[in-house]
Biopython code that builds the backbone (N, CA, C, O; Angstrom):
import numpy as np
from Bio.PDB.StructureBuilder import StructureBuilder

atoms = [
    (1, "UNK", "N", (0.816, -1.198, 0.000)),
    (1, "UNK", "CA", (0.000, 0.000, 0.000)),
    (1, "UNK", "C", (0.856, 1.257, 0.000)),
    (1, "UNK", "O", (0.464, 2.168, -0.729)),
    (2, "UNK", "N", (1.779, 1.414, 0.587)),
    (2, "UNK", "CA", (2.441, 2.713, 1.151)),
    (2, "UNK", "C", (3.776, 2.912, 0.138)),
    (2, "UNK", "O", (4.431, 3.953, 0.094)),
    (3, "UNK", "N", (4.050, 1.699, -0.670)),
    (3, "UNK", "CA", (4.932, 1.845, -1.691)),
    (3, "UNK", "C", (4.511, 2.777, -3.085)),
    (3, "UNK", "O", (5.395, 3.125, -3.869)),
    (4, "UNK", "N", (3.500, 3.031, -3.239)),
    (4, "UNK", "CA", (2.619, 3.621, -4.192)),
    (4, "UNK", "C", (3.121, 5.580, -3.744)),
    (4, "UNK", "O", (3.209, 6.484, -4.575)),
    (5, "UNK", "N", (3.282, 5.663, -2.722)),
    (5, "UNK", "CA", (2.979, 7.039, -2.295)),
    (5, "UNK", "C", (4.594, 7.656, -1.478)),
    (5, "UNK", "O", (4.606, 8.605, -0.694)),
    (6, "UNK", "N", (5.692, 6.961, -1.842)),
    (6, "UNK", "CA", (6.631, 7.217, -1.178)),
    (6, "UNK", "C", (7.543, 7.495, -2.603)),
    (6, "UNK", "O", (7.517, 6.672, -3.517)),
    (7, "UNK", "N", (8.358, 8.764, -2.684)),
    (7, "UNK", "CA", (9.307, 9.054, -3.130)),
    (7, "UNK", "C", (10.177, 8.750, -3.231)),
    (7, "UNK", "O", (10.491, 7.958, -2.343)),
    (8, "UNK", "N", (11.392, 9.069, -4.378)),
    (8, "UNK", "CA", (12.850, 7.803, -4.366)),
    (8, "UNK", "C", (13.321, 8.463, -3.193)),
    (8, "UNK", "O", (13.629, 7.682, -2.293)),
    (9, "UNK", "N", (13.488, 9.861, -2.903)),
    (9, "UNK", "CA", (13.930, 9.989, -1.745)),
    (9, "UNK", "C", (13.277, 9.615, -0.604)),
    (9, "UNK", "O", (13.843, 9.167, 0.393)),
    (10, "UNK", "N", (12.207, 9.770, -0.713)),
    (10, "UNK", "CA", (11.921, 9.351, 0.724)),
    (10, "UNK", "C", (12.236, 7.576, 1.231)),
    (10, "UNK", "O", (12.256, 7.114, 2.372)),
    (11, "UNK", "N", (12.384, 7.102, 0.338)),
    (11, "UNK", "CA", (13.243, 5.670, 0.502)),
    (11, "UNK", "C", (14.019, 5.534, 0.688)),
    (11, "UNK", "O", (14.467, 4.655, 1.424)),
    (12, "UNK", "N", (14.484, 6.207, 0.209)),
    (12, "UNK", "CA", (16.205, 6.109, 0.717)),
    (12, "UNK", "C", (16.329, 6.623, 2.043)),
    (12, "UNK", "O", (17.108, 6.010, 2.773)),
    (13, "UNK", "N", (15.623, 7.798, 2.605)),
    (13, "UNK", "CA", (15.666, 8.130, 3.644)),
    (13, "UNK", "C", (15.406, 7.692, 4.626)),
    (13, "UNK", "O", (15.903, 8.174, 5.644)),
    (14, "UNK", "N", (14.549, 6.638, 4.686)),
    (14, "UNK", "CA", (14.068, 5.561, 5.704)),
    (14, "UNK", "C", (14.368, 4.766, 5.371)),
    (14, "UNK", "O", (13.806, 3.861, 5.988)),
    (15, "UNK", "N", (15.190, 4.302, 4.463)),
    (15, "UNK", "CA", (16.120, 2.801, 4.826)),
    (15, "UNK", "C", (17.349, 3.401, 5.362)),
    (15, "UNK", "O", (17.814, 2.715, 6.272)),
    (16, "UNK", "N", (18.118, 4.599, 5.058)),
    (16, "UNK", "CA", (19.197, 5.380, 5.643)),
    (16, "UNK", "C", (18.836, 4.848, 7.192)),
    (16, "UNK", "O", (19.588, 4.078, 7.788)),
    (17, "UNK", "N", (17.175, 5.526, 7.956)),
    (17, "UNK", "CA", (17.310, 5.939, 8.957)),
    (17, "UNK", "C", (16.595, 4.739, 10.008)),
    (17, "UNK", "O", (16.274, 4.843, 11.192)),
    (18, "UNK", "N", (16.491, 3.577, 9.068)),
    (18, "UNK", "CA", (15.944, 2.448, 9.787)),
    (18, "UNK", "C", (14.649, 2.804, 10.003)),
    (18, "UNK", "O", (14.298, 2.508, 11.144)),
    (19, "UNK", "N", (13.485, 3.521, 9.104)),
    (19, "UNK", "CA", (12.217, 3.571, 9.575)),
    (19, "UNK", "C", (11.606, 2.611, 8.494)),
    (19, "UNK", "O", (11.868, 2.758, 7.300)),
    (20, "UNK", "N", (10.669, 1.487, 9.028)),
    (20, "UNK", "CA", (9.785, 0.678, 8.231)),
    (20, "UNK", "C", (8.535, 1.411, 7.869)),
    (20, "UNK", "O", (8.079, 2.457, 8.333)),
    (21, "UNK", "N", (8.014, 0.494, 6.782)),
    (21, "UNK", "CA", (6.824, 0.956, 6.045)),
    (21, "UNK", "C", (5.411, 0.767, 7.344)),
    (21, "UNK", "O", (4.481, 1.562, 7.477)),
    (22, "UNK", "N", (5.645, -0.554, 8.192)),
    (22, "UNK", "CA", (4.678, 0.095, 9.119)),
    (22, "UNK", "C", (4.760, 0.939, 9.850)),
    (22, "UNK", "O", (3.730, 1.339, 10.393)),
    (23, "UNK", "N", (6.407, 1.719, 10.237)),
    (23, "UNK", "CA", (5.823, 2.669, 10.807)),
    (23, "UNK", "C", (5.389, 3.901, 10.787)),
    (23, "UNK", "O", (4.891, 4.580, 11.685)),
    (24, "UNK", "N", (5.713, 4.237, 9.226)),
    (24, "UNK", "CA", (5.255, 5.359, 8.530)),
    (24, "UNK", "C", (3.437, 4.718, 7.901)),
    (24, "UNK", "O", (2.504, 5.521, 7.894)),
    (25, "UNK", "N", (3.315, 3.865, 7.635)),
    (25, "UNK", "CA", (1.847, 3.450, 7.889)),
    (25, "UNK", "C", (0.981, 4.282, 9.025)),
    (25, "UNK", "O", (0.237, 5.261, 8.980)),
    (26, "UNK", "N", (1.484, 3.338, 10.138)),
    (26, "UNK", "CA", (1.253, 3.905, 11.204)),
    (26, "UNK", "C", (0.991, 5.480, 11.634)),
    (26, "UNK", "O", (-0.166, 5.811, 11.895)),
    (27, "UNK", "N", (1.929, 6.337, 11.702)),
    (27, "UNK", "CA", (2.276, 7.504, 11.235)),
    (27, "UNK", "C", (0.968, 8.026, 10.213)),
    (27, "UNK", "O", (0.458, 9.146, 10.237)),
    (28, "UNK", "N", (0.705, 7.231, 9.593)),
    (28, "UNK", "CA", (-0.326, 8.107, 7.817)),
    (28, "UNK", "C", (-1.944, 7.819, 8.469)),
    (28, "UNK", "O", (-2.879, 8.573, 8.200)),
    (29, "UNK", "N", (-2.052, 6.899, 9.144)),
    (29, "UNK", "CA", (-3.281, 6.298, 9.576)),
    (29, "UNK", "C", (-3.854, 7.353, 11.478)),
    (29, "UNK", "O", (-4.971, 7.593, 11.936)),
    (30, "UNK", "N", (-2.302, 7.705, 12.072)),
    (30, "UNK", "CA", (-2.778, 8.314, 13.284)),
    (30, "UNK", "C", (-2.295, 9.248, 13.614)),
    (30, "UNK", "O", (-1.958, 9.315, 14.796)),
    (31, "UNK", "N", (-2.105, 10.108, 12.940)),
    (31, "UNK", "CA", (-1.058, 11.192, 13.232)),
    (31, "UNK", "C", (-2.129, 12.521, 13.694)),
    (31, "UNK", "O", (-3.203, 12.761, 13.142)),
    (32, "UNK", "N", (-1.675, 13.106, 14.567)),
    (32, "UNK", "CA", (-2.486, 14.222, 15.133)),
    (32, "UNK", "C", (-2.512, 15.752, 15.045)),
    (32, "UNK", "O", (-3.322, 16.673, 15.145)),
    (33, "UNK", "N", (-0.794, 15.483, 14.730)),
    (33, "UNK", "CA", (-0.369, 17.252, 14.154)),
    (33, "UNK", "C", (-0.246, 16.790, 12.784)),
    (33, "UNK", "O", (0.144, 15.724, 12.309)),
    (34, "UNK", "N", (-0.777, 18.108, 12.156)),
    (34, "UNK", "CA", (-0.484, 18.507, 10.799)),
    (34, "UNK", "C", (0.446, 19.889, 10.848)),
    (34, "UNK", "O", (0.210, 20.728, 11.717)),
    (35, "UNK", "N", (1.410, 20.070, 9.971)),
    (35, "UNK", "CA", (1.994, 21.025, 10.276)),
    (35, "UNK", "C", (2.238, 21.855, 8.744)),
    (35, "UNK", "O", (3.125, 21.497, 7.969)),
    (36, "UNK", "N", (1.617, 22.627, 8.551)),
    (36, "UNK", "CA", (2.196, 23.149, 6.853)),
    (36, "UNK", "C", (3.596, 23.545, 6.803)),
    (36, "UNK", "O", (3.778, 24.507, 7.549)),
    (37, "UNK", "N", (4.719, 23.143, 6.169)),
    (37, "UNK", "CA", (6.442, 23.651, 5.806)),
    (37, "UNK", "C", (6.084, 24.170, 5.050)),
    (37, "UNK", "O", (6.442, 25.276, 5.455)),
    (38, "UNK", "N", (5.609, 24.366, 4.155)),
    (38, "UNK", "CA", (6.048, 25.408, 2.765)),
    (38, "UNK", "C", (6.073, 24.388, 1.516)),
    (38, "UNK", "O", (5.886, 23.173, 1.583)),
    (39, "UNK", "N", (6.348, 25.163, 0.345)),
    (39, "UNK", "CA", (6.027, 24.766, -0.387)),
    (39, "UNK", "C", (4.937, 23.545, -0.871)),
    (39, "UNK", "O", (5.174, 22.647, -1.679)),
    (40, "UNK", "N", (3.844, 23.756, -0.228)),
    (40, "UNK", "CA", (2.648, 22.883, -1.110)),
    (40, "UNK", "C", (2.904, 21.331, 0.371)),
    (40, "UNK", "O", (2.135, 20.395, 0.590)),
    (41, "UNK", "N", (4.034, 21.610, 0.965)),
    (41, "UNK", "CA", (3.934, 20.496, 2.139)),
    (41, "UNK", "C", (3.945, 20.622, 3.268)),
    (41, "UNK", "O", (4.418, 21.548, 3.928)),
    (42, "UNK", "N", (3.151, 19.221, 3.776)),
    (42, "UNK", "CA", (3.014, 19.300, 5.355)),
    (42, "UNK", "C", (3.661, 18.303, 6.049)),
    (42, "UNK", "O", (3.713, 17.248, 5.417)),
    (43, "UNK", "N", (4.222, 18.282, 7.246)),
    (43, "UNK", "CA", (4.395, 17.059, 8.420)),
    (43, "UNK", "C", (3.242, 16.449, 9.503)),
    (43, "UNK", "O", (2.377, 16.579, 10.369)),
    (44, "UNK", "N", (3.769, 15.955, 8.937)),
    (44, "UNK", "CA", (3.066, 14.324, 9.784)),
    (44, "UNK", "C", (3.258, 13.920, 11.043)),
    (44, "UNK", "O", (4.317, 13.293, 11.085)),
    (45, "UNK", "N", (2.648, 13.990, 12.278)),
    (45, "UNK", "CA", (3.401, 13.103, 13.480)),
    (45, "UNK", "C", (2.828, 12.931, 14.387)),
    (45, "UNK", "O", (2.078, 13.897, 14.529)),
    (46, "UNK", "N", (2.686, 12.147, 15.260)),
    (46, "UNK", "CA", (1.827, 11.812, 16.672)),
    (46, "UNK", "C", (1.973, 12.816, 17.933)),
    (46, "UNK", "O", (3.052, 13.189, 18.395)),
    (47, "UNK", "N", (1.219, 13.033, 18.212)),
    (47, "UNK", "CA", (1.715, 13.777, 19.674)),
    (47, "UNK", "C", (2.050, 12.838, 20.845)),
    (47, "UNK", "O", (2.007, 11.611, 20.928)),
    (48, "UNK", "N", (2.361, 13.692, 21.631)),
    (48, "UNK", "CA", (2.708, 12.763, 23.179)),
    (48, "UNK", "C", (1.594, 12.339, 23.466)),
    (48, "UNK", "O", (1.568, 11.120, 23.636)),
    (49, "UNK", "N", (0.401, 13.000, 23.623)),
    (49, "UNK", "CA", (-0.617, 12.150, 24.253)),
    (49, "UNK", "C", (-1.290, 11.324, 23.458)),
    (49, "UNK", "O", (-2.099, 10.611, 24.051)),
    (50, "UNK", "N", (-1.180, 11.131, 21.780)),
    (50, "UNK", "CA", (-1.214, 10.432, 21.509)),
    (50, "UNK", "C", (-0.478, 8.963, 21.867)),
    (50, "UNK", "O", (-1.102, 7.915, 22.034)),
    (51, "UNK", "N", (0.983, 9.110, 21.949)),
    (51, "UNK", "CA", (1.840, 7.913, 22.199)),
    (51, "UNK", "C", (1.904, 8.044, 23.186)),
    (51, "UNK", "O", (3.032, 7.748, 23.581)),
    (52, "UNK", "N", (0.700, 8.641, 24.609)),
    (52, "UNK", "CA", (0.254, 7.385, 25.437)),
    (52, "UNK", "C", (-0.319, 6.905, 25.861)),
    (52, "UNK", "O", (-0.253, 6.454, 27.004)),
    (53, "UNK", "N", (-1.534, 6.766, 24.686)),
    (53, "UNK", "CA", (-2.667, 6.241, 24.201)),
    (53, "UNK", "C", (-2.576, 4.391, 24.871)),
    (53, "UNK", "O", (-1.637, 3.767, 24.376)),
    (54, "UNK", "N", (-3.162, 3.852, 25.551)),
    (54, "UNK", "CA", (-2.739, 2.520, 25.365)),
    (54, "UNK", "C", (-3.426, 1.989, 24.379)),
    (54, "UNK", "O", (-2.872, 1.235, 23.579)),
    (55, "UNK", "N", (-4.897, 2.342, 24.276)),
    (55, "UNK", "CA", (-5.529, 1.862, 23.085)),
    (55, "UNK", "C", (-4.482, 1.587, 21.550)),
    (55, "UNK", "O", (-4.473, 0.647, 20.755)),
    (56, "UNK", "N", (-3.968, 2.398, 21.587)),
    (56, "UNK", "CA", (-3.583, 2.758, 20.271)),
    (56, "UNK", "C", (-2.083, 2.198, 20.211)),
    (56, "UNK", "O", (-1.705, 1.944, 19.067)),
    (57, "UNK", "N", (-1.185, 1.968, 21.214)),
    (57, "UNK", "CA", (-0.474, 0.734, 21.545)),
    (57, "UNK", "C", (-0.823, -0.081, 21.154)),
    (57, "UNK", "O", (-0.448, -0.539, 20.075)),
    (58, "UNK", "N", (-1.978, -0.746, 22.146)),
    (58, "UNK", "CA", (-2.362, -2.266, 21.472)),
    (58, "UNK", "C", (-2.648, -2.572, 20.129)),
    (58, "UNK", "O", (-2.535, -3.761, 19.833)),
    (59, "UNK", "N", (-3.139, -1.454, 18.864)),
    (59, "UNK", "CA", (-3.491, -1.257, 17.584)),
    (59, "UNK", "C", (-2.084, -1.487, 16.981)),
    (59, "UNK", "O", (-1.863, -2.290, 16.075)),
    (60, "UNK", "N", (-1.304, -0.829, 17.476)),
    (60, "UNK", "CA", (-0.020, -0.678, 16.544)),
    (60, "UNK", "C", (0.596, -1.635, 16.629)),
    (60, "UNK", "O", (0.607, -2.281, 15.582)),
    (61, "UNK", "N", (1.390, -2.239, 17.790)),
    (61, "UNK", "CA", (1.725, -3.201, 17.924)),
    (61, "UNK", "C", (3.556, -2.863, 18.477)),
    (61, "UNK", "O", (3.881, -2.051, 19.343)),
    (62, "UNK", "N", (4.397, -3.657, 17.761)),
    (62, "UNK", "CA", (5.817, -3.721, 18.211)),
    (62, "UNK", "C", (6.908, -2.763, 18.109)),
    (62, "UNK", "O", (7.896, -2.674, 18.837)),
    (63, "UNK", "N", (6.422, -1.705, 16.592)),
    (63, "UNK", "CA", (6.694, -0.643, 16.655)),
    (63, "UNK", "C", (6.533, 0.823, 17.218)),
    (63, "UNK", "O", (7.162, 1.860, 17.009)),
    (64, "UNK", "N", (5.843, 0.625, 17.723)),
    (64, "UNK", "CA", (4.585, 1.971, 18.390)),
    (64, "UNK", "C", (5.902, 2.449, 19.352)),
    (64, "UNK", "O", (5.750, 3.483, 20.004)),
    (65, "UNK", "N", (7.158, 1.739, 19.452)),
    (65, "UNK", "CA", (8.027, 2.350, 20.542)),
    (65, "UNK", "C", (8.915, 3.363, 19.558)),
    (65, "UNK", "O", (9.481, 4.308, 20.107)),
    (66, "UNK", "N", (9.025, 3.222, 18.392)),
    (66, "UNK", "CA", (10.226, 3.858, 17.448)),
    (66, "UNK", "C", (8.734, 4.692, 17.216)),
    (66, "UNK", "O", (9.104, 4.860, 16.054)),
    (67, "UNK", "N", (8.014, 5.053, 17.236)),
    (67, "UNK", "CA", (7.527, 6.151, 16.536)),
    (67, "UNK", "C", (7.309, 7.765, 16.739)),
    (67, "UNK", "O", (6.800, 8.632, 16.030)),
    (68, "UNK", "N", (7.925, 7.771, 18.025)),
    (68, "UNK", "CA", (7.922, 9.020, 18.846)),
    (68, "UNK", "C", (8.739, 9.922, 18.227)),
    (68, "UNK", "O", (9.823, 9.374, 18.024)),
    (69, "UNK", "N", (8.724, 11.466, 17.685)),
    (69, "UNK", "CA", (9.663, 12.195, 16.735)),
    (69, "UNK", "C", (9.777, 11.653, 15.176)),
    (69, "UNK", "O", (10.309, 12.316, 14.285)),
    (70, "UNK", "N", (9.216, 10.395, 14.995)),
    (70, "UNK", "CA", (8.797, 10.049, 13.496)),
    (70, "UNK", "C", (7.951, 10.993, 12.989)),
    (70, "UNK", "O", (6.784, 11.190, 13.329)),
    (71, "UNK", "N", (8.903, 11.852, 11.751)),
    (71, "UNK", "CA", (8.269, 12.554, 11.319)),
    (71, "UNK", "C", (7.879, 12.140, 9.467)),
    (71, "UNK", "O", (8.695, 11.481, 8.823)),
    (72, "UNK", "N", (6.681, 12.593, 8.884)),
    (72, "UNK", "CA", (6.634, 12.335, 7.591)),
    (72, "UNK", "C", (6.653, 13.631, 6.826)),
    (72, "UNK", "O", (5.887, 14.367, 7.448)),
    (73, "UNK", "N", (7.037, 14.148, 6.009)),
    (73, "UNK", "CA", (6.482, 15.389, 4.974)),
    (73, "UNK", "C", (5.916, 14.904, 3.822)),
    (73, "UNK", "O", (6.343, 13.999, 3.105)),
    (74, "UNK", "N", (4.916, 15.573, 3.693)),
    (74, "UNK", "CA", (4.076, 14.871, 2.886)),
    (74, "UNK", "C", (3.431, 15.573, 1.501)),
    (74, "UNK", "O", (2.259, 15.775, 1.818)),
    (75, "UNK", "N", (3.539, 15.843, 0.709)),
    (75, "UNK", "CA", (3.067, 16.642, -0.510)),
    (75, "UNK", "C", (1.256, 16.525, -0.143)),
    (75, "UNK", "O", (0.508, 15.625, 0.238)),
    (76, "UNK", "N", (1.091, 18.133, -0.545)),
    (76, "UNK", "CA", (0.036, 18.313, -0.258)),
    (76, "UNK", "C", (-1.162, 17.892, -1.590)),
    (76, "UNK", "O", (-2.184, 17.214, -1.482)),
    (77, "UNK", "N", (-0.743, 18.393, -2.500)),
    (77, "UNK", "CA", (-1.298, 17.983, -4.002)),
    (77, "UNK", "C", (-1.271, 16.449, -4.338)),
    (77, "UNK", "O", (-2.357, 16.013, -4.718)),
    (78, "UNK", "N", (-0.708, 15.958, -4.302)),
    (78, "UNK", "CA", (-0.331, 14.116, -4.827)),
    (78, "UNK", "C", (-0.670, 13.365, -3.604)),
    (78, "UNK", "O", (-1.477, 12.436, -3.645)),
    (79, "UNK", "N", (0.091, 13.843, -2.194)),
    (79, "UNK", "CA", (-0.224, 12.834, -1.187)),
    (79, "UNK", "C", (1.026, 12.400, -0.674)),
    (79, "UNK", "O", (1.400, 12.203, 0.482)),
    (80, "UNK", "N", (1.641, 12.281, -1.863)),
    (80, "UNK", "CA", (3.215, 11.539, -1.871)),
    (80, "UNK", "C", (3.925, 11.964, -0.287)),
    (80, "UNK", "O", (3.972, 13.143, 0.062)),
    (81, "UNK", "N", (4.388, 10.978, 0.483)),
    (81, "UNK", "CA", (5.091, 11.016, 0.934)),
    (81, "UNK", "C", (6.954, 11.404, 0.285)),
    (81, "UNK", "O", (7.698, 10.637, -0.326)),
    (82, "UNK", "N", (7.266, 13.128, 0.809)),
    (82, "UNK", "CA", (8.537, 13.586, -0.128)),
    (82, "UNK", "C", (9.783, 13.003, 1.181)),
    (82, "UNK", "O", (10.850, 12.507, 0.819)),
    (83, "UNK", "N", (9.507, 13.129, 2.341)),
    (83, "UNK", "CA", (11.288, 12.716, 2.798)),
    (83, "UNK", "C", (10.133, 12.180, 4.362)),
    (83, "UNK", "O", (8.963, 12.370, 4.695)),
    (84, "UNK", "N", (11.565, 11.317, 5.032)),
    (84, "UNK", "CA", (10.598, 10.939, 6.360)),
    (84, "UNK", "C", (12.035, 11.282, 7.389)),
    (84, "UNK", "O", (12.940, 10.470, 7.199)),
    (85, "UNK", "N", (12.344, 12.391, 8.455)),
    (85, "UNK", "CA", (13.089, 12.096, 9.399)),
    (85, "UNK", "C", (12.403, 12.101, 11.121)),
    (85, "UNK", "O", (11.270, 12.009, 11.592)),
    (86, "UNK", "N", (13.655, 12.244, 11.626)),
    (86, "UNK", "CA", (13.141, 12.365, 13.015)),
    (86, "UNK", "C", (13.178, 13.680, 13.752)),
    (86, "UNK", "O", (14.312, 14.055, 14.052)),
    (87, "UNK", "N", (12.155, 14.474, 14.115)),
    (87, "UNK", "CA", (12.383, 15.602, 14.876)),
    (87, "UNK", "C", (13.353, 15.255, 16.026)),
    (87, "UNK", "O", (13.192, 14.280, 16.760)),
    (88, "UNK", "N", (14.636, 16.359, 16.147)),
    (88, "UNK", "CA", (14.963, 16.390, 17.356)),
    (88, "UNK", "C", (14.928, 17.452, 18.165)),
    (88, "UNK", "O", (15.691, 17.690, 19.102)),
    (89, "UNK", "N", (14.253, 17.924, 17.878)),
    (89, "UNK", "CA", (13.969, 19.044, 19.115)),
    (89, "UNK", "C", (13.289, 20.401, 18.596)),
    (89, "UNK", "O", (12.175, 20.143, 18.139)),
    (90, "UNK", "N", (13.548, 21.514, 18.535)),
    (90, "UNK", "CA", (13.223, 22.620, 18.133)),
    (90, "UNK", "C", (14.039, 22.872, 17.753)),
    (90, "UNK", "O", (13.732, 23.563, 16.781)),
    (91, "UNK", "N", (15.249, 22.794, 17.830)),
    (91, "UNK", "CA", (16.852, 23.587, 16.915)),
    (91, "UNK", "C", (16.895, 22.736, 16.129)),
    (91, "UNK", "O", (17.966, 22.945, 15.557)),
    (92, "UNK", "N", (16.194, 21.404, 15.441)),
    (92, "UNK", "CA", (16.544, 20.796, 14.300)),
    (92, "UNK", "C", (15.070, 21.017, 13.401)),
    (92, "UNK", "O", (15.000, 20.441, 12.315)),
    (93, "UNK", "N", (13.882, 21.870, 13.874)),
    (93, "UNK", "CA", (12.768, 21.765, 12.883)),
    (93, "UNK", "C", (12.883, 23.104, 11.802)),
    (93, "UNK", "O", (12.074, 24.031, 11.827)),
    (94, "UNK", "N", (14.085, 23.022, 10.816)),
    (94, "UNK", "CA", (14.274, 23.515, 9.469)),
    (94, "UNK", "C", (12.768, 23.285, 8.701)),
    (94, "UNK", "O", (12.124, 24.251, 8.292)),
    (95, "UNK", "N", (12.400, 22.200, 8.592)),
    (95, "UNK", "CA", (11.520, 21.537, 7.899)),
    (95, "UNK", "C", (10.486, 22.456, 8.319)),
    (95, "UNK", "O", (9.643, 22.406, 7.423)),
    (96, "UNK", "N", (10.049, 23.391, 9.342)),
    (96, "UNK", "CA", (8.699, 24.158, 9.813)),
    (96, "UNK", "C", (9.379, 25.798, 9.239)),
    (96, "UNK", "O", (8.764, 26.865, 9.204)),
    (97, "UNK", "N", (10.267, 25.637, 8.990)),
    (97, "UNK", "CA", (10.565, 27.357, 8.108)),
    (97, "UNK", "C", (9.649, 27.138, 7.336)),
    (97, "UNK", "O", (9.304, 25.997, 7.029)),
    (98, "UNK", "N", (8.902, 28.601, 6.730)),
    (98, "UNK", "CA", (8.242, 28.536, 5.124)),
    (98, "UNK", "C", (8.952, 30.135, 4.715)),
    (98, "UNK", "O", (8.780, 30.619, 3.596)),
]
sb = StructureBuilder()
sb.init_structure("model")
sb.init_model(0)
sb.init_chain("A")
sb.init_seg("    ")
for serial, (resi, resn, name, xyz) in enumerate(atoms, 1):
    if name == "N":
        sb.init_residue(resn, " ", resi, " ")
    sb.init_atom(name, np.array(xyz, "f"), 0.0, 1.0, " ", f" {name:<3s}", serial, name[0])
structure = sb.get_structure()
């Protein structure tokens, strides 16, 4: 399913960064912030009180622990998933300049 909507970069970028297709699944199916970057894209990502949801633990399953700071950018027009990293903090969110 999620191979359809992911970019050459964004593949490469999550096999670079060890993120699987469920957990950017995951990520596309529950994500709570939307965030517009600019140009025509947005990020993707769970909040804290989402991840600590137990419900939503038990849904996800084995990954639900790597998904915290999993971030997606996502083309707003196509859908396409364009790059996937990990927020680290506020001095690394470049990606929220527009």
């Amino acid at each position: 399913m999620l191979a359809n909507v992911l970019s050459n970069h964004a593949k490469t970028r999550a096999n670079q960064r060890g993120i699987y297709h469920e957990m950017m699944d995951a990520v596309l199916r529950h994500a709570d912030h939307e965030i517009p970057v600019g140009d025509g894209c947005y990020a993707l990502q769970l909040s804290r009180r989402q991840l600590r949801d137990p419900k939503l633990k038990a849904r996800i399953g084995s990954c639900f622990d790597r998904l915290a700071g999993l971030v997606l950018i996502c083309c707003s027009g196509t859908g396409e998933i364009v790059t996937v990293m990990r927020d680290c903090g506020p001095a690394a969110r470049r990606y929220r300049r527009q």
